[in-house]
C-alpha positions as a Markdown table, in Angstrom:
| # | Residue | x | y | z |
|---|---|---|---|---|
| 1 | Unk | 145.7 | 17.1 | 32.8 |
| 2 | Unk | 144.5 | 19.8 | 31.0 |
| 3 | Unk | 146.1 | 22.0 | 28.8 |
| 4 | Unk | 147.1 | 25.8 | 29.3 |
| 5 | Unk | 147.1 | 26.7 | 25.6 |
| 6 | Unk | 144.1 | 27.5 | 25.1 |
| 7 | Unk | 143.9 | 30.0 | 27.7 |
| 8 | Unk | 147.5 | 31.3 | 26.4 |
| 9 | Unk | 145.5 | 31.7 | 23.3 |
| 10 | Unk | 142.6 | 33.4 | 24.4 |
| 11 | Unk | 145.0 | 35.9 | 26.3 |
| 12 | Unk | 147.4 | 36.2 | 23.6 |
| 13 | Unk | 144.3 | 37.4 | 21.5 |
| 14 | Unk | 142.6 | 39.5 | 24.2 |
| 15 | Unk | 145.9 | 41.7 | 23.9 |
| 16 | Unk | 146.0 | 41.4 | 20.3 |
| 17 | Unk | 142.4 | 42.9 | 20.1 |
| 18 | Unk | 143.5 | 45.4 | 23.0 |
| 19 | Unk | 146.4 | 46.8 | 20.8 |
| 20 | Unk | 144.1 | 47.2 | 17.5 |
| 21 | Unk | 141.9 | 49.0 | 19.5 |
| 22 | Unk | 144.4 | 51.3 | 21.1 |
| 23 | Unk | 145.8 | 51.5 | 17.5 |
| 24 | Unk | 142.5 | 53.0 | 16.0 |
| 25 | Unk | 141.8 | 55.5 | 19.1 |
| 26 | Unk | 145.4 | 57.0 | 18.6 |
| 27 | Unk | 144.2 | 57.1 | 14.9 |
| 28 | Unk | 141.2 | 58.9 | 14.8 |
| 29 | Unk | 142.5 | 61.4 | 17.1 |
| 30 | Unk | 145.4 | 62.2 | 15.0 |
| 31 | Unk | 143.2 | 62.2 | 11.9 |
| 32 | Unk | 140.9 | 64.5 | 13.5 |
| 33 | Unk | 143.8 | 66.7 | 15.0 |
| 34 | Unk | 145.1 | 67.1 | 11.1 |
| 35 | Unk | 141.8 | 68.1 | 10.3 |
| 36 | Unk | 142.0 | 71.1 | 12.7 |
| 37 | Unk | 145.4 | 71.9 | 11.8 |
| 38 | Unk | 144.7 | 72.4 | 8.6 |
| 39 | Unk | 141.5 | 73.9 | 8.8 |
| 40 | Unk | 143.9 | 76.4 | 11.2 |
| 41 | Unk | 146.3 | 77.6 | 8.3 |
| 42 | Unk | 145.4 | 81.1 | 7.5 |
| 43 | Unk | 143.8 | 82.0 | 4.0 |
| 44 | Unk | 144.5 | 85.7 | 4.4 |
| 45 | Unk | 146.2 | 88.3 | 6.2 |
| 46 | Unk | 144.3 | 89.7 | 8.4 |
| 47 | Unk | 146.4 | 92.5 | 9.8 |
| 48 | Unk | 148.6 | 93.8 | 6.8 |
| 49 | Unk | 148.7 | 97.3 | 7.9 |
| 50 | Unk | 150.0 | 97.2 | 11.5 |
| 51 | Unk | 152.9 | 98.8 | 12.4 |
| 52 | Unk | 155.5 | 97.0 | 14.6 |
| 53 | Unk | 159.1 | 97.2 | 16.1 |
| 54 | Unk | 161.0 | 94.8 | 13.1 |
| 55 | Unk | 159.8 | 92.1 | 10.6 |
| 56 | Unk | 161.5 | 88.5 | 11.1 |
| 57 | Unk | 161.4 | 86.8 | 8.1 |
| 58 | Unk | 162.2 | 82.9 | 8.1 |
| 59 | Unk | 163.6 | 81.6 | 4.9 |
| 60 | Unk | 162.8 | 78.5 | 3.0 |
| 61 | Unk | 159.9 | 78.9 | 1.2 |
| 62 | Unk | 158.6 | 80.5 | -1.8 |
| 63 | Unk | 158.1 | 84.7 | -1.3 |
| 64 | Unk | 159.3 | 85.3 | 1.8 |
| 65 | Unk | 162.0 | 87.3 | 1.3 |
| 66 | Unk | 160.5 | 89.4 | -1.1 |
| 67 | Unk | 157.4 | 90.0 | 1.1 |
| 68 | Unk | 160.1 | 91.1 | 3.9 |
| 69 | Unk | 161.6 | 93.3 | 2.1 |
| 70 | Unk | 158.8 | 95.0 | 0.7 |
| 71 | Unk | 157.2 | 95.1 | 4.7 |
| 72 | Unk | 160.8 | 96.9 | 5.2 |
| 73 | Unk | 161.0 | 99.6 | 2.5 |
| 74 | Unk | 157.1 | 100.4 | 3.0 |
| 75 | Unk | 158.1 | 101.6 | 6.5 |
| 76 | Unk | 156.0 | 99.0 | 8.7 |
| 77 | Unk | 159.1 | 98.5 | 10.5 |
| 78 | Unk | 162.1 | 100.2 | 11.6 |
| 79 | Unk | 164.8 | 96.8 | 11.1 |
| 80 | Unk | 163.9 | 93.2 | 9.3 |
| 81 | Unk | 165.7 | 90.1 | 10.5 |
| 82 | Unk | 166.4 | 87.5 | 8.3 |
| 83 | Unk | 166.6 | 84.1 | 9.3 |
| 84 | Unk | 168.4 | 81.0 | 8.4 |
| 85 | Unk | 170.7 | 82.5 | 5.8 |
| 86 | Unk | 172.3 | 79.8 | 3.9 |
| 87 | Unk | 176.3 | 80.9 | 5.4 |
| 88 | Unk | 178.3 | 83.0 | 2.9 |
| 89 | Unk | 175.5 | 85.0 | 2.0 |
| 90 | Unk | 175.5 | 88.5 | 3.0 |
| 91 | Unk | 172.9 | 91.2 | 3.1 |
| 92 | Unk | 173.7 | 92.8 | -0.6 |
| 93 | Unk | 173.5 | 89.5 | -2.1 |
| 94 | Unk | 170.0 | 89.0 | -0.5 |
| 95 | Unk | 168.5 | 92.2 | -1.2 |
| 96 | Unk | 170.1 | 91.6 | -5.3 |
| 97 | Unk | 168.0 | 88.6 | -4.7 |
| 98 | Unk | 164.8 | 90.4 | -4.1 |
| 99 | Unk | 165.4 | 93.3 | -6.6 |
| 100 | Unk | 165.4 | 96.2 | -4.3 |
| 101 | Unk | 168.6 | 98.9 | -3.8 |
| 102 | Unk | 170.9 | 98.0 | -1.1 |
| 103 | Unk | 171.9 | 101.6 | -0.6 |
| 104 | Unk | 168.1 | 102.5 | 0.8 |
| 105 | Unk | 168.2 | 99.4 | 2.7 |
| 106 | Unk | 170.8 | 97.8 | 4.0 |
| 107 | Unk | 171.4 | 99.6 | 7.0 |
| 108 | Unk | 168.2 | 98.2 | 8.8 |
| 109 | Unk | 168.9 | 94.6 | 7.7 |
| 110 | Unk | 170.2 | 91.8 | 9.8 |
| 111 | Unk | 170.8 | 88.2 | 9.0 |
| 112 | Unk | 171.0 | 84.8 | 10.9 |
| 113 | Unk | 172.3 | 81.6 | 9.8 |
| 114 | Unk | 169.7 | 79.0 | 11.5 |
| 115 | Unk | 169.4 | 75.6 | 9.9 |
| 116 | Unk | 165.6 | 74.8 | 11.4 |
| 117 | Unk | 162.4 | 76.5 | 13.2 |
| 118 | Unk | 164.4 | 75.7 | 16.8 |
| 119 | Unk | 167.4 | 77.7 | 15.7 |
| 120 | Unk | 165.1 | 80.7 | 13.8 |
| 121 | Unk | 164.0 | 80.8 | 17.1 |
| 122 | Unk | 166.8 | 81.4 | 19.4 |
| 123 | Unk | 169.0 | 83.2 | 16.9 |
| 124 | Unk | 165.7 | 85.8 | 16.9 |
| 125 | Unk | 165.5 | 85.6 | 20.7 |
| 126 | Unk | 168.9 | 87.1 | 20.9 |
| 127 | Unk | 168.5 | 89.5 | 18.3 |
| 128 | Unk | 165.5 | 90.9 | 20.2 |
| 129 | Unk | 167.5 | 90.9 | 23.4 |
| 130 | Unk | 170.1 | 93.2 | 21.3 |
| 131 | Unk | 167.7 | 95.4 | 19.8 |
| 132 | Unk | 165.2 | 95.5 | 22.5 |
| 133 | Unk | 162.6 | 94.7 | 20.4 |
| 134 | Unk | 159.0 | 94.5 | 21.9 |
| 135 | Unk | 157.1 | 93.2 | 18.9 |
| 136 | Unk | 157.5 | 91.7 | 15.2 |
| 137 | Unk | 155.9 | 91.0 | 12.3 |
| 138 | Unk | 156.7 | 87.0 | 11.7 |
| 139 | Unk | 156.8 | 86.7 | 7.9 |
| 140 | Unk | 156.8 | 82.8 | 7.2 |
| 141 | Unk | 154.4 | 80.4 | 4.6 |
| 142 | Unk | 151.3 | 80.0 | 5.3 |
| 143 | Unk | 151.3 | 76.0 | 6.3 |
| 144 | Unk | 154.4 | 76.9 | 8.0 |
| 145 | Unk | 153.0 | 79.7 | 10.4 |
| 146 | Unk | 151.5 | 77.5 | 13.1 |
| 147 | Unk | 154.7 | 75.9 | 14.4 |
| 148 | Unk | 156.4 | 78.9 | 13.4 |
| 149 | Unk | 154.3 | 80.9 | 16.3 |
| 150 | Unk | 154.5 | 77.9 | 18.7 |
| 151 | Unk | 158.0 | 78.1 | 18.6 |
| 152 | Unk | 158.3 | 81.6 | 18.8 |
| 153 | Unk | 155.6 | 82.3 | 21.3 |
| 154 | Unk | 157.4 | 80.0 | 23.4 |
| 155 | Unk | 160.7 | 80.7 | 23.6 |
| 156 | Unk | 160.0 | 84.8 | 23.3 |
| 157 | Unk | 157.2 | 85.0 | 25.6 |
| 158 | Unk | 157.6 | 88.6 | 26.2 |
| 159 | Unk | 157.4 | 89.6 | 22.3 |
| 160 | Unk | 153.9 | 90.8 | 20.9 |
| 161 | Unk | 153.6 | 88.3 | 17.3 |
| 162 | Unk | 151.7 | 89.2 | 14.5 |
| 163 | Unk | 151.6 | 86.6 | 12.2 |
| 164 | Unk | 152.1 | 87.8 | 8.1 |
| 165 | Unk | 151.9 | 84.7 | 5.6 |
| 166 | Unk | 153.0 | 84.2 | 2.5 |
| 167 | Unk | 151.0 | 82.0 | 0.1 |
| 168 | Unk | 152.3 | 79.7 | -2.7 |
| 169 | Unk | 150.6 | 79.0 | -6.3 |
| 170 | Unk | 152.2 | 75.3 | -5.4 |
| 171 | Unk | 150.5 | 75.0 | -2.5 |
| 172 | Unk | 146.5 | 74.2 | -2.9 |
| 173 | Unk | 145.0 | 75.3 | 0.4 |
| 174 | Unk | 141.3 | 74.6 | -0.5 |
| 175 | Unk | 140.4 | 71.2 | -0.7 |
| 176 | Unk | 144.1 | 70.0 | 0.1 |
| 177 | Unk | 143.5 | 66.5 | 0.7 |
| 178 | Unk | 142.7 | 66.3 | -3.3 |
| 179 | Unk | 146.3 | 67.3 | -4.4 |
| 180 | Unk | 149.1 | 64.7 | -2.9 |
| 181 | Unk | 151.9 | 67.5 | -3.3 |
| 182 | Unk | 150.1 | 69.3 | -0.7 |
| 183 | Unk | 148.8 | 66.7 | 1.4 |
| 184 | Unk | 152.0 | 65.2 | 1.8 |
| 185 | Unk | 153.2 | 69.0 | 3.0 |
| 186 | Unk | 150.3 | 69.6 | 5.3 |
| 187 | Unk | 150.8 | 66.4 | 7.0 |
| 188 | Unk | 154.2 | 66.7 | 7.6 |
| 189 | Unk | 154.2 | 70.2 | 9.4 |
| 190 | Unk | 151.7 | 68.5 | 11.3 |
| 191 | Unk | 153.4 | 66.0 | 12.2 |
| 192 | Unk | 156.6 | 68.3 | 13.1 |
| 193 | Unk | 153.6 | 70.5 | 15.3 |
| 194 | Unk | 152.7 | 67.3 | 17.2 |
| 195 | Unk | 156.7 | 66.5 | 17.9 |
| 196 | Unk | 157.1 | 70.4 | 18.9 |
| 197 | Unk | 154.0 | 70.8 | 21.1 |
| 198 | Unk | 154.9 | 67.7 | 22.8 |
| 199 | Unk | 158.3 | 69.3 | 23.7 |
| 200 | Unk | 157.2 | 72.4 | 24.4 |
| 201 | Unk | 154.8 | 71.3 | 27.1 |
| 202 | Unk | 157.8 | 68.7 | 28.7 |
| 203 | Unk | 159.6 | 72.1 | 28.4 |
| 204 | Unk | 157.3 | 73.9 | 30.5 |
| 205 | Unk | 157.3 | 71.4 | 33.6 |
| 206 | Unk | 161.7 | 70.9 | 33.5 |
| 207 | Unk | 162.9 | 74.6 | 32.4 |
| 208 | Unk | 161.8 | 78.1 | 33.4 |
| 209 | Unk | 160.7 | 80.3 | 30.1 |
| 210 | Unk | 163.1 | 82.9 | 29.1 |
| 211 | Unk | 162.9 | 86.1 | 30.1 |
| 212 | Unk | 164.0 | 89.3 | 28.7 |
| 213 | Unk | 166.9 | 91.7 | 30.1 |
């Protein structure tokens, strides 16, 4: 009688083999897909002097505020939104922050208290709905803006989004894959992209967009 492990073998290894295979096709696709997300992050603004309805700044990285701010009391807006306010913080204490008088501008500031990009997003959604806002100036860092306008182009669909990034002296843009700070950075909003596009599209197929009032 002959035996069946060598054919367990050759099966067991056929699968094995399958599996590495798979394993490298999944990787070179994400390798390459990092590659064109970060050849995607913007070097420079390229619309600076557009006027729109209000600025939406997203805090948590170096700048942004201040780059609000000054978008705010240089007139390219009517109203800033600030989002993801660390709670207990209140509009004097942010614009102290970013060394500008509160008496010139704290009538056209708003805050939100959003702990990630999901929240920024829906906290702005109904902050547009309030203020009937048809198009913003999204103030965010510069490895930060692509999921920032997936997010935002998808949940307010009927908003006009200029982008407006803000770039770090920590961050090292050029040749990024030569300083591990940054490529650690880069590959994890990449990473968080991949896991937001993925939900987005699921998204698309089991819930209707919103819609504006």
């Amino acid at each position: 009688m002959k035996s069946r492990a060598p054919v367990y073998n050759r099966g067991f290894s056929r699968f094995v083999k399958t599996l590495f295979f798979m394993a490298v096709v999944a990787f070179i696709l994400w390798a390459g897909g990092l590659y064109l997300f970060a050849s995607a992050i913007p070097a420079a603004l390229v619309d600076d002097a557009k006027r729109t309805d209000a600025i939406v700044v997203l805090t948590g990285g170096s700048g942004r505020l201040n780059e609000g701010v000054r978008l705010l009391s240089e007139r390219r807006a009517e109203r800033l939104f600030v989002s993801g306010v660390y709670r207990g913080v209140d509009v004097a204490t942010l614009l102290k922050l970013s060394q500008q008088k509160p008496a010139e501008l704290s009538c056209c500031i708003a805050i939100g208290y959003a702990e990630d990009i999901i929240d920024n997003a829906r906290e702005t959604l109904d902050w547009v709905r309030d203020n009937r806002v048809k198009s913003l100036r999204l103030v965010t860092s510069a490895y930060h803006m692509q999921r920032a306008l997936l997010e935002f182009s998808n949940t307010l669909p009927f908003v006009e989004i200029t982008p407006h990034p803000v770039f770090s002296d920590f961050v090292k843009q050029e040749s990024w894959w030569k300083w591990p700070g940054t490529t650690d950075l880069i590959v994890s909003e990449y990473n968080k992209y991949l896991l937001a596009w993925m939900r987005h599209r699921l998204r698309t197929v089991l819930v209707a967009p919103p819609q504006p009032n």
